[in-house]
Structures are given as C-alpha cells and as structure tokens.
N, C-alpha and C positions, 0 to 999 in steps of 0.2 A: 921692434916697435914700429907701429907703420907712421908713415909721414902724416903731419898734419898741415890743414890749411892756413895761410898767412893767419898772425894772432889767437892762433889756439897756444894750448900746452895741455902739457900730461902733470898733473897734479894726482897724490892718493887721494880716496873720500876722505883719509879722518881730515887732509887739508879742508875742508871743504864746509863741515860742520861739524859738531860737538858729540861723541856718542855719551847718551841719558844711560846711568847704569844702575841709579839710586833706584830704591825697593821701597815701599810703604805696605803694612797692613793694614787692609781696610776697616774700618768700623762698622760694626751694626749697626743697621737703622739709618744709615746715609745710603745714599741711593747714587752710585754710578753707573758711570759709561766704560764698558769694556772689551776694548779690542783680543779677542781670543782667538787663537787659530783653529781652534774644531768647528766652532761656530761662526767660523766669519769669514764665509765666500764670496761677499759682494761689499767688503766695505765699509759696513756698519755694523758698527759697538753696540752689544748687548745692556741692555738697562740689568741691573741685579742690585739688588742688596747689600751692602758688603758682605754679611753675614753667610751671604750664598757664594761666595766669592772664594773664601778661604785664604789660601797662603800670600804671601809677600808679592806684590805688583809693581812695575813701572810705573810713578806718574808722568802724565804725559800731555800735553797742551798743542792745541791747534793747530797746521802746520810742522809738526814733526811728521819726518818721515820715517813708515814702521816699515820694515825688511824682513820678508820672515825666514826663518834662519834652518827649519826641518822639512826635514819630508812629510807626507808628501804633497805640502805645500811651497814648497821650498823658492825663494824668487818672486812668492807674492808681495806685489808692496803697493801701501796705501799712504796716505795724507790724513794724520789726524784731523778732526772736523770740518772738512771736506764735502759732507754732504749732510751735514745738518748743523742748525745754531743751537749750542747747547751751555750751559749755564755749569752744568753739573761736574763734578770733580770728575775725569776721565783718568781709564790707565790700559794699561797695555800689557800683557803675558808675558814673560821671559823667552820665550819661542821668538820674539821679533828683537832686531836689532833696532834702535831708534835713535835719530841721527836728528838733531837740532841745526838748523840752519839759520843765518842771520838776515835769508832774503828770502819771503816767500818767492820770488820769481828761480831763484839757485832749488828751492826745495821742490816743484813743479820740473823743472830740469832732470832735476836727480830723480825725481819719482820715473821718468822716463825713460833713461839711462839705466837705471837699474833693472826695469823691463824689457830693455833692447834685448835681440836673439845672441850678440856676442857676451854678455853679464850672463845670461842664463844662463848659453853652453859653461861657459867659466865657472860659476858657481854648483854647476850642477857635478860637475868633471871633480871642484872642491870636496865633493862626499863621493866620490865614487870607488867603490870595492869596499863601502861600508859597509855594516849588514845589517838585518832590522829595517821595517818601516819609516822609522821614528831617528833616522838619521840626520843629525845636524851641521849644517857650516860652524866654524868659529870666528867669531866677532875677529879679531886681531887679522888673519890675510883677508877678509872683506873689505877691514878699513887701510889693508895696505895696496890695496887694488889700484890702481892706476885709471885714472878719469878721466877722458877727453875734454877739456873746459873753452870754450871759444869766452867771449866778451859777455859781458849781461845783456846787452841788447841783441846780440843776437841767440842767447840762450832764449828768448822771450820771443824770438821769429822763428825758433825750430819750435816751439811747443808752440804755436801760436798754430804753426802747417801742421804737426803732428794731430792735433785735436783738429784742424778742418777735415782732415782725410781719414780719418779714423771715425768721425762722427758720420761720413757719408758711407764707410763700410759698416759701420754699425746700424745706419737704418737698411742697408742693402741685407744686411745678414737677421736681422725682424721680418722683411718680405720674402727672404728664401723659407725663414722657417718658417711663416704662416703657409708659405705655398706646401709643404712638406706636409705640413697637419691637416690642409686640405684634402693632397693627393692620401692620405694614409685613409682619411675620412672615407673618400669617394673607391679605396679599394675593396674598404669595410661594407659601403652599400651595394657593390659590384657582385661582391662575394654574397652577402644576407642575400639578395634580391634574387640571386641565382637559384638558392636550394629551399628559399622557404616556401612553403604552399603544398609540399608536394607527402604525398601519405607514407609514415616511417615504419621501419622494420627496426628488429634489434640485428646489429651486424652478425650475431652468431648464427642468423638464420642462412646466411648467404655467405658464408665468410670458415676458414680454420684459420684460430690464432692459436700461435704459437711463442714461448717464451726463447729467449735464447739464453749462453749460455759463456761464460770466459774460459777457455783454456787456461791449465798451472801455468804461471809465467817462470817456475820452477823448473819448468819440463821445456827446454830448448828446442828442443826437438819438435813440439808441436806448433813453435811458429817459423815465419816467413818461407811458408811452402805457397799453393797455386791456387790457393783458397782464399779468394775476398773477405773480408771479416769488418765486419761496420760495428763501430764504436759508439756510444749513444749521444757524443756531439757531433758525430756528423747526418745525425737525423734535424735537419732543422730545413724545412719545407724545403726542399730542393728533390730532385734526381741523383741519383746515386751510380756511377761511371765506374769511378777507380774507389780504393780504401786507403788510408791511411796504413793500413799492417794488413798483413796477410795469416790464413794458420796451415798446418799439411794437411793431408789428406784423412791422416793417423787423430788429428782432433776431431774429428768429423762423426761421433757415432753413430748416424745413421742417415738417411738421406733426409728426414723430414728437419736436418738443422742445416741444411741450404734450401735456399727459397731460389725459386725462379725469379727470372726478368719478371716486371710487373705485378711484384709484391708490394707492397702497402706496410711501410715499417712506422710505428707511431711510440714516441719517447712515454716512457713512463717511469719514471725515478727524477724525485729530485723539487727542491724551490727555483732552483735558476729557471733558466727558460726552456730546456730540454723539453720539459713534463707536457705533452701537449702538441708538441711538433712531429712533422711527419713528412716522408718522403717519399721517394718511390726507384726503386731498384731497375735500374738496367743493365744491369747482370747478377748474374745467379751471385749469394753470398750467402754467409753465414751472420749471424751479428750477438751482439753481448746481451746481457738478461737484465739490462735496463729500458730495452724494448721491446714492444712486443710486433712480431711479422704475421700481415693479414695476406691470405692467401685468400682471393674471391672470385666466386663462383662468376668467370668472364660471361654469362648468360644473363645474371642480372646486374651486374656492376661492374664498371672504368673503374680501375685504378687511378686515373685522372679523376674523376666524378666523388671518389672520397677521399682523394686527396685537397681538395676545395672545398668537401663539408669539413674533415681537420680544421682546414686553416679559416674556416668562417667563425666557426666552435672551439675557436683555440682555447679562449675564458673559459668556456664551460666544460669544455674537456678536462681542464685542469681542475675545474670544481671539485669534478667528479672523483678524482682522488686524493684531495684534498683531507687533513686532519692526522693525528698521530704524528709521531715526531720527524717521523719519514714520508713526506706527501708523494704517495705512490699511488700509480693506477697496479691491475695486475690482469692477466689473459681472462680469469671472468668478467669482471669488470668491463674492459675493453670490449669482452664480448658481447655483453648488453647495451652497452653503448646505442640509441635508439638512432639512426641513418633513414634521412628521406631518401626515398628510393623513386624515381620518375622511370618510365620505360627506357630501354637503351636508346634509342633513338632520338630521346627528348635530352641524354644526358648526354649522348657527342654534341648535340648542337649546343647546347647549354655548355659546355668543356670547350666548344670552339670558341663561343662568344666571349669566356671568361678569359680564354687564354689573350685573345686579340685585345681586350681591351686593359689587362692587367699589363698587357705588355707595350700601350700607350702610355700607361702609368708608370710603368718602370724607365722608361725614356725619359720621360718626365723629369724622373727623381735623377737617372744620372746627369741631366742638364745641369738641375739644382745642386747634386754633388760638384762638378765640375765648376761650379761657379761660387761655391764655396772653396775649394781648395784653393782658385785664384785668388778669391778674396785673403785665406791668410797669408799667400804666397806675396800679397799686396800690402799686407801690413808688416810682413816683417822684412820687406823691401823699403820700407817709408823710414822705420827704426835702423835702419841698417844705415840709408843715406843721411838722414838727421847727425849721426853721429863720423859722420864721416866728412861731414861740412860737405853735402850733397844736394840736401833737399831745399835753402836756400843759399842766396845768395851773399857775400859776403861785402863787409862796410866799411872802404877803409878807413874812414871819420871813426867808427869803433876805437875805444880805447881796446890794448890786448890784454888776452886775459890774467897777460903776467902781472898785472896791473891791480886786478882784482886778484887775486889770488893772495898779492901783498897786502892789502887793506882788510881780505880776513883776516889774515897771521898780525896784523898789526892789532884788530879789532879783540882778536883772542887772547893776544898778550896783553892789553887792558885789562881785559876783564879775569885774566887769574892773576894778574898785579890786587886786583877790587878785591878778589875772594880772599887771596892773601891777608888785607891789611884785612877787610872785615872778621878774621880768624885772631888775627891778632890782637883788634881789639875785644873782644869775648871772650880771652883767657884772662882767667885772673892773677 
C-alpha cells in the first residue's frame, strides 16, 4: 500500500456510502428516467414508459453515484441528476453498482476516483480472463476496494482543480477535432477538385482486371514461400512494400495471379470499410479474391492518377456494389467503373500537386494527433496526482479524514438503529 499524505487514510467504498440494491417494477403509464448502459454514453437517462421498460429496476435519486459494473462499459460512472432537474421517478439497470453517499461534495470525489487510471486498471484486471463481451465486476471486492480519502475540504480542492484542468483539455480537444473535420474537409476538395472536369472512360477500356484468389490453408505447403500475398485489409489507400504472409511458388497457377509493381489493387468484399479502398503495389504480389488487381495500360494511366480517383470515389465506389446481403463489387463491375482520364502529362502534374498538398494535410493531422495523445497523457496525469495528494496542496487547519470517516460510521449506525426500530414498529 503506498504512503499517503499527512491526514489522508485508506478507507473501503462500502465505508464510504450505502450500496442501493432494492428493485422496483415499473408501472405503466408513469413516465421515467432511466439510466441504462446500452444507451447511455453521455450521461443522460432515457425518458420511457414503464411499460417500455420491463423487468425489475433500481430506484435511484439525485446524487447517487452509478458505477457500471460490465463490459464493455465497464468503469463508467456518472452522478444521478447531474445534468438535468427532473421531477420524475428515476431508476437505474442492474448493470450499475449505485453507491449513496451522505455528502454530495464525498459523491463528486468518488465520481472521480472511480474514473482515476489506478480504479480502472484495477477493475478492469477484476474481469480479466473472463470471457464474453458482457463480462461483469461483482458488487462485494468493488465495495471492498480500498479508497484514498484526504479531509472534505480538501476532497472539494481536488475536484475543484480536477474540473479547472479537465474543462481546459476539454475545449482544447472541441478545437482539435474541429481542426480534424476541417483538414478531412479540405482533403476531400483537394482530391474532387483534382479529377473532376476531365472526360471519362470505363477502366476496362485501359485497364486487365483481375480477381484473386486464397490458397487451401489445408495445404501447408503452399504457404510462407517467397511469394507476397495481400490480404484484403491490407488494401486500404496506401502503397504496398511488404505482406503480412507470404505463399510458394507451387500456389501460384500461372503468372497472370502476380501482378507487377504498380498494380492498382481496389477492395471489393464486405460492409466494413475495405469495399472501396485501394492501394498500390510496390512489389510484385499475388493477393486474395476479395480484391480485385488493375493492371493499366502505363500509356494512358498513373497508377498514382487512379489511385486518387479511388479515394475521391470511395462513397461511390462503394455504391456501386452496394445491395444483396454481401455488398460486393466484382472484376466486371470494377471494370465499368467510368474513370476521368486527363492526358498523361496533365495527370503527373495533377498527382504532383495532390501528393504535395495531401502531404501538408497529413502533417497537419499528425500535429493534431500528437497533441491529442498529450492531452490524454495530461489527463490521466491530473487523476493520477489528485489522488496521490499531488495536484494540491495540503491544510493543516483540515480536520483528517479519520475524522470523517467516523462521523459516516456513526451517521450509518443511526440510521440502521432508525430502520430497525421503524421495522419493529410495523410488525404486528
């Protein structure tokens, strides 16, 4: 256990606040607020029906804190009524742990601490070697956890700094991503601006496409020989160097299923994002028959030059084999595919220009990367010192938190002394 600073302690949560385990079913025709984990990534409780609701729910009031207890959401946690004034009978899913607290300023603490990177790894480590999506923590070692607790006043100057510095990464990380949607914008007009105008062909005119094909993965034998082999996630707008797997020479039936350097490979299988993307070979390969490899006529077309009408056309490439329960393109198809075609000489300069300025835009965006990864590297630097009695400074006027920590325990043996007696008067 690491040291802490003057007037902390190590307390578990359940010291800390009450865990809500009572159930209600809801009624038709009353209208709540409901905290659900499938639908609730930002915080706010869904309006429903009871009726729409069905099984057995937590109630749950203002100021509890919900912990969600699965994957894979697992460590989200929020502050009932929190982000809006609501009148209405609220409840909560059995997926969240919900932990009553007798000081909003402790349940704002705890909201925080529970989000810190040391609770997370912890909790997450809790389900690990589970299996299933839908993997859960159990309530009992969550609430036996151990909680770093300084004094109330200074719980109230850590979440006081945690929210100044986190609200200044939060508008920093609104301007990165606006900048992001910009640069994506301005590479989308880069790109249109480049090939539109110009009078089209269909690619089969100028072009042998060719489907490829997988080797038995049965047959040992015909892979990891000296034969490049491209698999149809590694076609996704790049240059193609090395492969993931290789096959021998023995899978190879003939030459027309290796393509030279400066073949034009375009994804065609699939909903994800394959369908539509395209690369370009710089080395001879073979590849799988979820793409299709465009061999063109170097007279009247770059392989640079239709590698940039792909990725102008990505949407509508994808249109194009759109429907049926397998959205595929296939080598006819591809091969009608209609391609503006400009003279060669129009389409290196035009392939120079694009390259130069995609590649001020890609500069760009890894700034913006880089300065998003300091930003999380910066928040869970903030959470890390918070809880470490880092981020401020400490009071020695502060009462310590052994202090508080008695006056919950005293506060909670009141009030199951109250429930007591109220139980006993209600039997007959």
């Amino acid at each position: 256990m690491s040291d802490l600073p003057p007037g902390w302690a190590h307390a578990p949560l359940s010291a800390l606040g009450t865990e809500i385990r009572g159930s209600i079913a809801p009624a038709p025709g009353i209208a709540y607020e409901l905290y659900s984990v499938p639908t609730f990534p930002t915080g706010l409780p869904e309006l429903l029906d009871g009726a729409e609701i069905g099984s057995a729910k937590r109630p749950v009031q203002p100021g509890d804190v919900l912990l969600c207890k699965i994957n894979p959401r697992i460590n989200r946690v929020w502050i009932v009524g929190e982000q809006q004034d609501s009148r209405r009978p609220q409840l909560a899913s059995p997926e969240y742990l919900v932990l009553r607290t007798r000081n909003a300023d402790l349940g704002r603490y705890l909201l925080w601490y529970l989000r810190s990177p040391g609770f997370r790894e912890w909790i997450k480590l809790s389900v690990e070697g589970a299996t299933g999506s839908h993997t859960r923590a159990k309530s009992r070692p969550i609430l036996n956890q151990l909680i770093s607790v300084p004094s109330l006043n200074e719980q109230r100057r850590i979440v006081a700094a945690i929210e100044e510095h986190l609200s200044r990464l939060d508008a920093a990380d609104v301007s990165t991503g606006a900048a992001e949607r910009r640069l994506g914008a301005l590479s989308r007009q880069t790109l249109a601006g480049a090939i539109n105008g110009w009078p089209e062909r269909e690619l089969g005119d100028f072009s042998r496409v060719f489907v490829g094909t997988t080797p038995s993965r049965r047959r040992p034998e015909l892979w990891n020989g000296n034969v490049p082999w491209v698999s149809s996630g590694e076609v996704a707008f790049c240059r193609i160097s090395t492969t993931r797997e290789t096959i021998s020479p023995e899978a190879v039936r003939s030459s027309d299923r290796v393509h030279p350097a400066g073949t034009v490979l375009l994804g065609m299988i699939g909903e994800g994002k394959t369908r539509g993307q395209a690369a370009i070979l710089d080395v001879a390969a073979a590849h799988n028959q979820n793409s299709a490899a465009i061999r063109l006529e170097p007279a009247v077309c770059l392989p640079e030059w239709l590698f940039y009408v792909f990725m102008a056309r990505y949407e509508e490439t994808r249109r194009v084999g759109s429907g049926g329960q397998q959205p595929a393109l296939n080598g006819a198809k591809v091969g009608s595919l209609r391609i503006p075609v400009p003279p060669l000489d129009e389409q290196r300069r035009i392939v120079a220009e694009v390259e130069e300025r995609l590649g001020a835009i890609d500069a760009l965006r890894a700034a913006i990367e880089r300065a998003q990864r300091r930003g999380a590297a910066l928040r869970r630097l903030i959470l890390e010192r918070a809880f470490s009695g880092e981020l401020v400074p400490q009071d020695p006027s502060d009462e310590p938190a052994s202090v508080l920590l008695d006056r919950i325990r005293a506060e909670k043996d009141v009030s199951v002394a109250a429930t007591g007696r109220r139980r006993k008067a209600m039997r007959p």
